[in-house]
C-alpha positions as CSV (number, residue, x, y, z in Angstrom):
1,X,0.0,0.0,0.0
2,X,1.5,3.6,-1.1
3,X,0.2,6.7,0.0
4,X,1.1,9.8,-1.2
5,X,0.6,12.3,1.7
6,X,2.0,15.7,0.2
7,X,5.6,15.7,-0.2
8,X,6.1,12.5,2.0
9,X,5.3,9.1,0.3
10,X,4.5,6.7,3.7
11,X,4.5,2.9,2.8
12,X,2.8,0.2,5.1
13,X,3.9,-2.9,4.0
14,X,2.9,-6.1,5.7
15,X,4.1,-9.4,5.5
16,X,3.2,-12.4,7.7
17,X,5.9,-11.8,10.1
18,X,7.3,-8.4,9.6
19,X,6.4,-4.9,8.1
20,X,8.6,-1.9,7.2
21,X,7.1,1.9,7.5
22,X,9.2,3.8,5.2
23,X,9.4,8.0,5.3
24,X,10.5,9.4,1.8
25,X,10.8,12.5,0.5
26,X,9.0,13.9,-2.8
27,X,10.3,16.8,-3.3
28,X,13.3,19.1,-3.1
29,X,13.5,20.1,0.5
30,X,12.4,17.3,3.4
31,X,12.3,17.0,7.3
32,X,13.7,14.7,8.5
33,X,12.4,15.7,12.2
34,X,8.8,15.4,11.0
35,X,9.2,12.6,8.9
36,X,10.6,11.1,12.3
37,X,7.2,12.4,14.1
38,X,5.3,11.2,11.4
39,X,6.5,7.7,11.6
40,X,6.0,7.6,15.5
41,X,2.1,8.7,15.3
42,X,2.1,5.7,12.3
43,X,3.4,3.5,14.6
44,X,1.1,4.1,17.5
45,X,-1.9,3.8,15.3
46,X,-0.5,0.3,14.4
47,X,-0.6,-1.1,17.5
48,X,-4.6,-1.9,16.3
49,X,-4.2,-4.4,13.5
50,X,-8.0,-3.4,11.9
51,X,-6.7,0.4,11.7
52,X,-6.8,1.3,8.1
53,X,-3.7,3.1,7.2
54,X,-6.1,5.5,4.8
55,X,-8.0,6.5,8.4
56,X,-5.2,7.0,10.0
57,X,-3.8,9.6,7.8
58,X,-6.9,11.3,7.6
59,X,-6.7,11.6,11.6
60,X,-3.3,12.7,11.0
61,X,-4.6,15.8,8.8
62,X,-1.4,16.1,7.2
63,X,-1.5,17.7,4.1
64,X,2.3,18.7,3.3
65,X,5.7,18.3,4.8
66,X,8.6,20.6,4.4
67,X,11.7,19.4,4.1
68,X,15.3,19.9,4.8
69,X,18.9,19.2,4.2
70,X,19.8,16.1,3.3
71,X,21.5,13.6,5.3
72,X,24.2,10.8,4.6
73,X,23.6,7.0,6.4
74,X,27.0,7.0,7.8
75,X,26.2,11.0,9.9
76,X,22.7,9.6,11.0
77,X,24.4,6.1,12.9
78,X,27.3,8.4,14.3
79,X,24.8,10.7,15.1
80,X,23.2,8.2,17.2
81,X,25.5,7.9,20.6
82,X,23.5,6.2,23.0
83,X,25.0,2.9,23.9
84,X,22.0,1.2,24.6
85,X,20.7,1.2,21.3
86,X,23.1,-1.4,19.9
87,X,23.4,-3.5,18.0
88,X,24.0,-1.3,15.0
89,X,25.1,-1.7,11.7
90,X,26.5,-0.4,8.1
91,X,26.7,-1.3,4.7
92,X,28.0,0.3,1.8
93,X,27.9,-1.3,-2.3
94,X,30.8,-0.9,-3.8
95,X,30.7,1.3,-6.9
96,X,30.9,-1.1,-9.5
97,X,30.8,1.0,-12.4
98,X,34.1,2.7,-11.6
99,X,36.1,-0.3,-11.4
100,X,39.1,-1.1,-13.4
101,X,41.1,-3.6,-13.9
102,X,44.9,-3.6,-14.1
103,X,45.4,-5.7,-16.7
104,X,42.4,-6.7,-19.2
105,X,43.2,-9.4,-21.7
106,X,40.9,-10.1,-24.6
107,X,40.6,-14.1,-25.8
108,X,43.2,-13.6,-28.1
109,X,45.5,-12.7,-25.4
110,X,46.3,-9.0,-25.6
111,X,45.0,-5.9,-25.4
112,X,44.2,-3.8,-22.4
113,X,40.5,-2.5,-21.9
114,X,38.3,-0.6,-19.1
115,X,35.6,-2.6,-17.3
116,X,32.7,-2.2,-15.7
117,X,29.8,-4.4,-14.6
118,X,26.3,-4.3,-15.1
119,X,24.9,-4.8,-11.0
120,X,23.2,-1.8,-9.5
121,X,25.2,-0.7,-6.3
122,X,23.3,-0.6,-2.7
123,X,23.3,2.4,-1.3
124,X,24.8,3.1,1.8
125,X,22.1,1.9,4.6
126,X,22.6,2.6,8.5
127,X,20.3,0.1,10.9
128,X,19.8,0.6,14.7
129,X,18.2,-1.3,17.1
130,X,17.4,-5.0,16.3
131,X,13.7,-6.1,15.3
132,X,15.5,-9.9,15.3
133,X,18.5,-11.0,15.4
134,X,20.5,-14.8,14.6
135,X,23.3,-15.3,16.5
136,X,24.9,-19.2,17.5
137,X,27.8,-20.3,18.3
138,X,27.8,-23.8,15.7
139,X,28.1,-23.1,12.4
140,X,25.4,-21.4,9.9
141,X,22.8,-24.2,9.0
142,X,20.3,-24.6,6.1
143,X,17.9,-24.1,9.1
144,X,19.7,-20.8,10.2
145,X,18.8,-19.3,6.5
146,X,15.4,-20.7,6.8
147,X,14.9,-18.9,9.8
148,X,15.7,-15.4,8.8
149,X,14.0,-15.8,5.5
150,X,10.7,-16.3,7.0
151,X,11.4,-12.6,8.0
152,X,11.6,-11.6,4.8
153,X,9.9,-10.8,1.4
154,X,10.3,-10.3,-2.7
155,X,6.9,-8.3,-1.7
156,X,8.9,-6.5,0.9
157,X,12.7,-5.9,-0.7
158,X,13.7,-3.5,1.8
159,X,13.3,-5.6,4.9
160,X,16.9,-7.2,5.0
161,X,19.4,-9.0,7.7
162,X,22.7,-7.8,8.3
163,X,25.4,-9.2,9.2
164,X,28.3,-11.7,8.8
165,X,30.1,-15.0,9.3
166,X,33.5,-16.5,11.2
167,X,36.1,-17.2,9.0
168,X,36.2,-20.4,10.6
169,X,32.8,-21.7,11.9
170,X,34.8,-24.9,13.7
171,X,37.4,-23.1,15.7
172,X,36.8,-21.7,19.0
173,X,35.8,-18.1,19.8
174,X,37.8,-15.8,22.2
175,X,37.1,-13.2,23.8
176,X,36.5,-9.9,21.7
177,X,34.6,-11.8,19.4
178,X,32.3,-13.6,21.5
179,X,29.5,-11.5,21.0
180,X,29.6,-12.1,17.4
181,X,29.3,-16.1,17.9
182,X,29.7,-18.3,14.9
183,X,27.2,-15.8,13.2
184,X,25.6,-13.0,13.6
185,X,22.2,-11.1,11.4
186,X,20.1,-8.5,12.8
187,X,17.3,-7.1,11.0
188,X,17.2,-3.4,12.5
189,X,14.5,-1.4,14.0
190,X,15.5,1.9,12.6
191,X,17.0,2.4,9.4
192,X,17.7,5.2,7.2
193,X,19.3,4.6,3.6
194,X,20.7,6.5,1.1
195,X,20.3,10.3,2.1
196,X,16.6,10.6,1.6
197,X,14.9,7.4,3.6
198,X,14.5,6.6,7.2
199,X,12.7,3.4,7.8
200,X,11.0,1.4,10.9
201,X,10.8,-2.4,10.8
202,X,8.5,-4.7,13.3
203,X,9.3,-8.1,13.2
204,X,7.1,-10.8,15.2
205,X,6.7,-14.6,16.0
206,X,5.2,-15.9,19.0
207,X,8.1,-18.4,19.0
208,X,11.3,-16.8,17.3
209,X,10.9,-13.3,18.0
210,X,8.5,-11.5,19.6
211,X,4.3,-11.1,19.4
212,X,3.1,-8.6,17.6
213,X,1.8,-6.2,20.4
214,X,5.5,-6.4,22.0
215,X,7.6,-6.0,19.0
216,X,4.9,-2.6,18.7
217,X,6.5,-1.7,21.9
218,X,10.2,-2.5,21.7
219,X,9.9,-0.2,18.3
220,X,8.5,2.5,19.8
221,X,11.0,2.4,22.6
222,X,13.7,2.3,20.2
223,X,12.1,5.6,18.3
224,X,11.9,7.4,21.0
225,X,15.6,7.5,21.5
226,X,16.5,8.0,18.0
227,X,18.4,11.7,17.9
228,X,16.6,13.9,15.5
229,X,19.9,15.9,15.8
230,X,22.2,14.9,12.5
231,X,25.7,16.5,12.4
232,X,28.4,15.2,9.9
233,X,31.1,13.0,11.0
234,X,35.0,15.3,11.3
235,X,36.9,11.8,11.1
236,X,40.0,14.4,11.3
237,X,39.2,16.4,14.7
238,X,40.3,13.3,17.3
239,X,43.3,11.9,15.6
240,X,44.4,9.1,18.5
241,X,48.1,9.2,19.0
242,X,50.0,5.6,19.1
243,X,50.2,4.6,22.3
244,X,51.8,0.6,21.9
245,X,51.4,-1.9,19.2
246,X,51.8,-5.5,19.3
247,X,51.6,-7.8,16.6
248,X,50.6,-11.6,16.5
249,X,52.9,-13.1,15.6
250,X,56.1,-10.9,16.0
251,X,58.4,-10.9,13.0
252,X,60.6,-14.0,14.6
253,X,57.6,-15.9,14.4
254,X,56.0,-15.0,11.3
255,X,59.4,-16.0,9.8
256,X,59.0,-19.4,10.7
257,X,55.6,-19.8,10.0
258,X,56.3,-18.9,6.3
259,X,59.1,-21.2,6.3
260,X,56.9,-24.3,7.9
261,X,54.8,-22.9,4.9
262,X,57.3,-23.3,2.2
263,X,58.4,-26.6,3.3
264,X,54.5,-28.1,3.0
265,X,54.8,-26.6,0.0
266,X,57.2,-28.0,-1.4
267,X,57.4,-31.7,0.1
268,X,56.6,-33.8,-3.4
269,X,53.5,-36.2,-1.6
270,X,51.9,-32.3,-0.6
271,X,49.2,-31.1,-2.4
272,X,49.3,-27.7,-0.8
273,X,50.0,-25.1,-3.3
274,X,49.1,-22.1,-1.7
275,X,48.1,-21.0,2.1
276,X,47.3,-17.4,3.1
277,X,48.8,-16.1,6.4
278,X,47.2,-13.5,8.5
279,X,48.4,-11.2,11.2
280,X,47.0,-9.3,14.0
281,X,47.5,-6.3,15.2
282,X,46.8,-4.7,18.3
283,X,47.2,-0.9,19.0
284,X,46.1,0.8,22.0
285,X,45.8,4.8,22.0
286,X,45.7,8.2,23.6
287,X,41.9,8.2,23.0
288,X,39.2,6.4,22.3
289,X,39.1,5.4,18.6
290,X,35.5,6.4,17.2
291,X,34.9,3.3,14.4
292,X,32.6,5.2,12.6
293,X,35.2,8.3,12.4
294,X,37.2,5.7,11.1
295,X,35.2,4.5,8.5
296,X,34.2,7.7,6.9
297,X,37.1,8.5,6.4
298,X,38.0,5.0,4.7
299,X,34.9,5.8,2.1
300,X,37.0,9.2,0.8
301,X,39.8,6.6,-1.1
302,X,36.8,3.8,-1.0
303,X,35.2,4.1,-4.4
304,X,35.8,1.0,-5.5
305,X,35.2,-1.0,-2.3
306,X,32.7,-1.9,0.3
307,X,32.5,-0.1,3.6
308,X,30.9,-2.1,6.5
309,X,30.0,-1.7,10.3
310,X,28.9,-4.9,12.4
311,X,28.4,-4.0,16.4
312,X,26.2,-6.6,18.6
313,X,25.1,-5.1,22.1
314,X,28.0,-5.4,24.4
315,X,30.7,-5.6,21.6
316,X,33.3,-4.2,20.1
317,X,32.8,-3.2,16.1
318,X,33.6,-4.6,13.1
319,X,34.8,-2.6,10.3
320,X,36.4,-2.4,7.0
321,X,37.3,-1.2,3.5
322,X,36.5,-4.4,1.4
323,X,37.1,-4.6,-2.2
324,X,36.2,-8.1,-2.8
325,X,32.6,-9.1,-3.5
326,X,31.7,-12.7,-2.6
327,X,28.5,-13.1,-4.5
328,X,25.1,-10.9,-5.3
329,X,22.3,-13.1,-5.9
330,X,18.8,-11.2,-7.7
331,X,16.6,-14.2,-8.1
332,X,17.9,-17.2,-9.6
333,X,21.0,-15.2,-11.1
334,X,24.1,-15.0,-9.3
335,X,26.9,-12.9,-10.0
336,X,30.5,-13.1,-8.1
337,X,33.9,-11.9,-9.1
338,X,36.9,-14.2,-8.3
339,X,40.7,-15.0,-8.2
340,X,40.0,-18.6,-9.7
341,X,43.2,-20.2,-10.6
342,X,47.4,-19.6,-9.6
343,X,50.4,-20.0,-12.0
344,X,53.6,-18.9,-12.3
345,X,54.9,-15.9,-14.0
346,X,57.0,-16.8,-16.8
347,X,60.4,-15.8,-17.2
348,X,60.1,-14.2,-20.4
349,X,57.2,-11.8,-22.1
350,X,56.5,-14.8,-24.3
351,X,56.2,-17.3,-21.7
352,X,54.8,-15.1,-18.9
353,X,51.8,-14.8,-21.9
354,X,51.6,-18.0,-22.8
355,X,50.6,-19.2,-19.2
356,X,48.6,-16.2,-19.0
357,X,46.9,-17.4,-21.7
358,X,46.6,-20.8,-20.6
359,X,45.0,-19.7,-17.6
360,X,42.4,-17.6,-19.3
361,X,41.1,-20.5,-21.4
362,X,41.5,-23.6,-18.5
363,X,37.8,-24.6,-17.5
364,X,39.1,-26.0,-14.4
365,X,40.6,-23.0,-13.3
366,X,36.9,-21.4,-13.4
367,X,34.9,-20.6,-10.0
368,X,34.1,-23.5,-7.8
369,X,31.1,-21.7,-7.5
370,X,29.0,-23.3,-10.5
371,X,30.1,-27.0,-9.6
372,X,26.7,-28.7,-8.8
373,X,24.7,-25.3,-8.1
374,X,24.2,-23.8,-11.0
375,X,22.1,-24.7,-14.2
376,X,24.1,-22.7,-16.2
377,X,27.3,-20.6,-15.5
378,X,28.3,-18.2,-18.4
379,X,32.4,-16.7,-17.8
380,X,32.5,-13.3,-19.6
381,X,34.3,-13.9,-22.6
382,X,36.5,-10.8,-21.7
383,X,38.1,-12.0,-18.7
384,X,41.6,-10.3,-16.9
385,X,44.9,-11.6,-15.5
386,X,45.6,-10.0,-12.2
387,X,49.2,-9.9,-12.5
388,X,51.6,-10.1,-9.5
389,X,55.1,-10.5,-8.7
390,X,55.7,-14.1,-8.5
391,X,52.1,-15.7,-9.5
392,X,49.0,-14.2,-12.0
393,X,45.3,-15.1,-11.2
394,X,42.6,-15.6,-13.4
395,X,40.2,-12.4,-12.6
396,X,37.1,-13.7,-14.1
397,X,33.6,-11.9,-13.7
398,X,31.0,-14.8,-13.6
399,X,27.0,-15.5,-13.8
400,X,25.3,-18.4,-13.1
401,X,21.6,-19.4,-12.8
402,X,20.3,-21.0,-9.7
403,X,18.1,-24.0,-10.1
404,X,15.9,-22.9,-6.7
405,X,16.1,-19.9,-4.6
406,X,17.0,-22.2,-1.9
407,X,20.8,-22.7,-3.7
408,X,21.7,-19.5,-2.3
409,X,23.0,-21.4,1.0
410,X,24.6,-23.9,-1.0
411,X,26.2,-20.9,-2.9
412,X,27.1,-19.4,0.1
413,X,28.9,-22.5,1.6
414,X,30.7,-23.1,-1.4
415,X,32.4,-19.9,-2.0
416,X,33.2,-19.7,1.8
417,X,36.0,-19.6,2.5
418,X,37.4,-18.4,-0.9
419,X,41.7,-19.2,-2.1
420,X,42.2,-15.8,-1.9
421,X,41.8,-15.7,1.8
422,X,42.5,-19.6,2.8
423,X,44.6,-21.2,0.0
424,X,44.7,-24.0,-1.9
425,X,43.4,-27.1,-1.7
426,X,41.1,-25.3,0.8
427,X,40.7,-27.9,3.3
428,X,44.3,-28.9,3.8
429,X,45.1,-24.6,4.0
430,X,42.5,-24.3,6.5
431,X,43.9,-27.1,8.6
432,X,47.5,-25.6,8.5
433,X,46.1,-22.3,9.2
434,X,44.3,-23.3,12.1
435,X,47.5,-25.5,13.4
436,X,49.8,-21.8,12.8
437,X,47.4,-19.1,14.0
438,X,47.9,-17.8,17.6
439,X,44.9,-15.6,17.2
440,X,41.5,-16.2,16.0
441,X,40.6,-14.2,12.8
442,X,37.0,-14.1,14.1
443,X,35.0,-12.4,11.1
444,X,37.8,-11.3,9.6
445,X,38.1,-12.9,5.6
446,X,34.5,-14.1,6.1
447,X,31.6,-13.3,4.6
448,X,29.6,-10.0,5.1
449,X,26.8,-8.5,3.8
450,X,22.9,-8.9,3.7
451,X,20.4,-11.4,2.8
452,X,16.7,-9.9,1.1
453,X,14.1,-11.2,-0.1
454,X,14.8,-11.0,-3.8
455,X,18.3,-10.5,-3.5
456,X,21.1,-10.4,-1.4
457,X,25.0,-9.9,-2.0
458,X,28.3,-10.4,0.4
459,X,32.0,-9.7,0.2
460,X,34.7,-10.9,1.8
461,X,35.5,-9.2,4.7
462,X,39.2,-8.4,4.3
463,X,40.8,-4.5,5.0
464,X,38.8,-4.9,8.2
465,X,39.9,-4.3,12.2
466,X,37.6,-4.6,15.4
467,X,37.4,-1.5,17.4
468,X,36.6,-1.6,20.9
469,X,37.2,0.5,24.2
470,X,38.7,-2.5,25.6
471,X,40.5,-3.4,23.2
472,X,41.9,-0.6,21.5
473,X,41.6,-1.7,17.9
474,X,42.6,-5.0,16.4
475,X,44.0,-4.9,12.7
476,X,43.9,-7.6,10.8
477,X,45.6,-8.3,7.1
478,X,46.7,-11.6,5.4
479,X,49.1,-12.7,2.9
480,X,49.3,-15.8,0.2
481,X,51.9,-17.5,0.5
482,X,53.3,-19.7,-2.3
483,X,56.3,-21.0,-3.6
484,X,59.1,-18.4,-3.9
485,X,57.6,-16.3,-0.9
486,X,60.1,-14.4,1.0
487,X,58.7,-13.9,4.4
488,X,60.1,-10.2,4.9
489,X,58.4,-8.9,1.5
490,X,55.1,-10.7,2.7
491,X,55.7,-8.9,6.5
492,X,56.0,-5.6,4.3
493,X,52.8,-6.4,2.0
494,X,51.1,-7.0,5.8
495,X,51.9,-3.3,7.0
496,X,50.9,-2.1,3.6
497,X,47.3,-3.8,4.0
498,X,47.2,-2.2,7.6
499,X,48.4,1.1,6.5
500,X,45.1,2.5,5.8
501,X,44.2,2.3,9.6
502,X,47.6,3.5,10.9
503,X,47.9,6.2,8.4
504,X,44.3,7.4,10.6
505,X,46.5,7.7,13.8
506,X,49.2,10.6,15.1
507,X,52.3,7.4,15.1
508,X,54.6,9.8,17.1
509,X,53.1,9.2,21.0
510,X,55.3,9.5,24.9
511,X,58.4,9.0,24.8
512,X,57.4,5.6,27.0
513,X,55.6,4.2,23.7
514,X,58.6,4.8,21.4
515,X,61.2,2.4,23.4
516,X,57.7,0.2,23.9
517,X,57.7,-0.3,19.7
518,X,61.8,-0.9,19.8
519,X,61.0,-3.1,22.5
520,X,58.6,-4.8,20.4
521,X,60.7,-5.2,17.6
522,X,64.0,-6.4,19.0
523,X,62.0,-9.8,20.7
């Protein structure tokens, strides 16, 4: 149902277990404080099931709304500084019709081209509050999708669950990510997308969630702490100076992990090609580090990349600066980018094309994805060679067709965990990961994103740290490691990958954190 109430169009859109009341404005100026009011006196007339929505605005005697500046996702959830309305989150598309590729290489094996691809990009959405959430601490089931997609709707697309996954589902959980468990999806109360929509979302189930007349409640609660007051975020005005910074592992011990690598590697009865080997990085500052501070100031350089923000109740957040796009499913097609296959770079121009080349036309080499989930998989028959120092990947852009909508988990399990952030065979580099690791990776290089009920999409959630007044903030980078690696050049391809948090924070601090870094350095 769409009602057009002068310049503010109010939907009321019900589904058997959840409905969205959406504020958006018409024309050139809007309000966002009355569209806020608006939605309250909506919501209070829906705690009667029988009130018509047409009544109700009659009641209202609305006949126009003025409106206002507008306002960006990211300034409306910083904007919102209560504590006790997490969980929050963020989500950003990437822009996809910006992107370029290094190196483009036609099917006869030259020529260098521009690309672009043909997906709409998500807006930026903000959510507050949760209306439902999923969290467990076993790995994501079948049954976990089926339960949050009886929440949602291709009747209802904008009622969708945030969230993301643990790298590794199996291993245990510390601390700083407990509150995340082995999963975590909130569908928020509040939301407000783009610059020109704020949103409201009831979810019930007597069983699940909560009955109707409750969930009514909880909303309103929620509503009634949301800050009409929206300043932009100054990411620059509370630069935290360095106060220590501890890696795991230290450089002594990264050295020997790449070398335990190395040696898999090459044993001849191995089958380990490739494993990729993170790092974490604590730093502790003068200040409090503001995540969302952070990460607007991560969207200025990221064009090209998703931004996200992940922050159960009690917990720190997850953020990053991704550029990697898992999958985006609309319907039975599925889309997903991919660094399919590994060989060597040649030693001369010729060679180094004619494995190139090779690559580009190997089937095998294509996305596990399609194997036994698709009908039909079509590779664009442009495809690129990301080219780096030692190896070149096959950079394909893919499409497949699902046979049911119900593929999507088995779509989801099979690109999880993907080579480019686990290695290759997958199994045997998760095993050695798991067996190297002092730390748990948590979310980190797992899937996040947003399920809907007509589509959904995820990336791989890599350029990410967890930010916490606890815990300072943890930053987390990886590196592939295959045969050739040197395990300095990989320690300085692991600062590079952090740099875009550290270059965020004043490095010179006391003169007591300076000997605490040499400290660190000579163990």
């Amino acid at each position: 149902m769409k009602i057009v109430v002068g310049q503010i169009l109010a939907e009321a859109l019900e589904l058997e277990r959840s409905c969205v009341l959406i504020m958006r404005p018409r024309g050139k100026k809007s309000s966002y404080i009355q569209a806020m009011e608006m939605m309250k006196v909506i919501l209070r007339a829906k705690r009667n099931k029988n009130f018509g929505l047409m009544m109700m605005i009659k009641l209202l005697g609305i006949t126009s709304v003025p409106i206002g500046e507008q306002i960006e996702a990211l300034d409306w959830l910083h904007s919102q500084s209560h504590g006790h309305l997490l969980p929050r989150c963020f989500f950003s598309g990437r822009d996809t019709d910006n992107i370029s590729l290094i190196e483009h290489v036609n099917g006869n094996g030259n020529g260098i081209n521009g690309h672009s691809s043909p997906q709409r990009k998500l807006v930026s959405v903000a959510g507050l509050g949760s209306a439902v959430s999923f969290r467990h601490l076993r790995p994501f089931s079948l049954e976990d999708w089926h339960s949050i997609k009886r929440f949602l709707s291709k009747n209802c697309p904008l009622i969708r669950a945030y969230g993301a996954m643990r790298f590794d589902a199996i291993s245990d959980i510390s601390p700083e990510w407990n509150g995340f468990g082995s999963f975590y999806f909130m569908i928020e109360f509040d939301e407000f997308e783009g610059s020109s929509m704020i949103a409201a979302t009831v979810a019930w189930d007597n069983h699940l969630s909560l009955p109707y007349e409750q969930a009514i409640a909880a909303l309103e609660a929620t509503l009634s702490e949301v800050s009409t007051l929206v300043q932009r975020i100054n990411g620059s005005s509370h630069r935290a100076a360095v106060l220590h910074q501890t890696h795991v592992p230290n450089k002594a011990s990264w050295d020997q992990a790449v070398k335990r690598a190395l040696d898999l590697i090459s044993r001849k009865n191995s089958s380990l090609v490739k494993v990729v080997l993170a790092r974490s990085s604590r730093i502790l500052t003068t200040v409090e580090i503001n995540p969302l501070e952070w990460l607007s100031s991560l969207q200025v350089e990221g064009v090209n990349s998703y931004q996200f923000c992940l922050q159960p109740p009690d917990s720190p957040a997850f953020i990053g600066n991704t550029p990697e796009r898992l999958f985006y499913r609309d319907r039975l097609s599925v889309y997903s980018e991919a660094l399919a296959g590994t060989r060597a770079r040649g030693g001369t121009e010729s060679l180094d094309l004619q494995i190139g080349h090779d690559l580009l036309t190997s089937p095998k080499d294509h996305h596990e994805f399609a194997v036994n989930v698709c009908l039909s998989t079509v590779v664009e028959p442009s495809k690129a060679l990301r080219k780096l120092p030692r190896v070149q990947h096959l950079y394909a852009k893919l499409t497949g067709t699902l046979q049911k909508e119900d593929d999507e988990f088995k779509i989801l399990s099979s690109l999880h965990p993907t080579p480019a952030v686990c290695g290759l065979p997958t199994e045997d580099a998760r095993i050695l990961i798991s067996q190297t690791e002092m730390f748990d990776r948590g979310m980190y290089a797992g899937p996040v994103g947003w399920f809907g009920g007509a589509e959904s999409e995820f990336a791989v959630g890599i350029r990410s740290a967890l930010v916490g007044k606890d815990i300072g903030a943890l930053l987390y980078a990886g590196t592939g490691i295959v045969e050739g690696s040197n395990s300095s050049l990989e320690w300085k391809e692991l600062q590079l990958k952090t740099s875009q948090f550290t270059k965020l924070m004043k490095l010179e601090g006391p003169l007591t954190a300076i000997r605490e870094k040499v400290e660190m350095y000579l163990e």
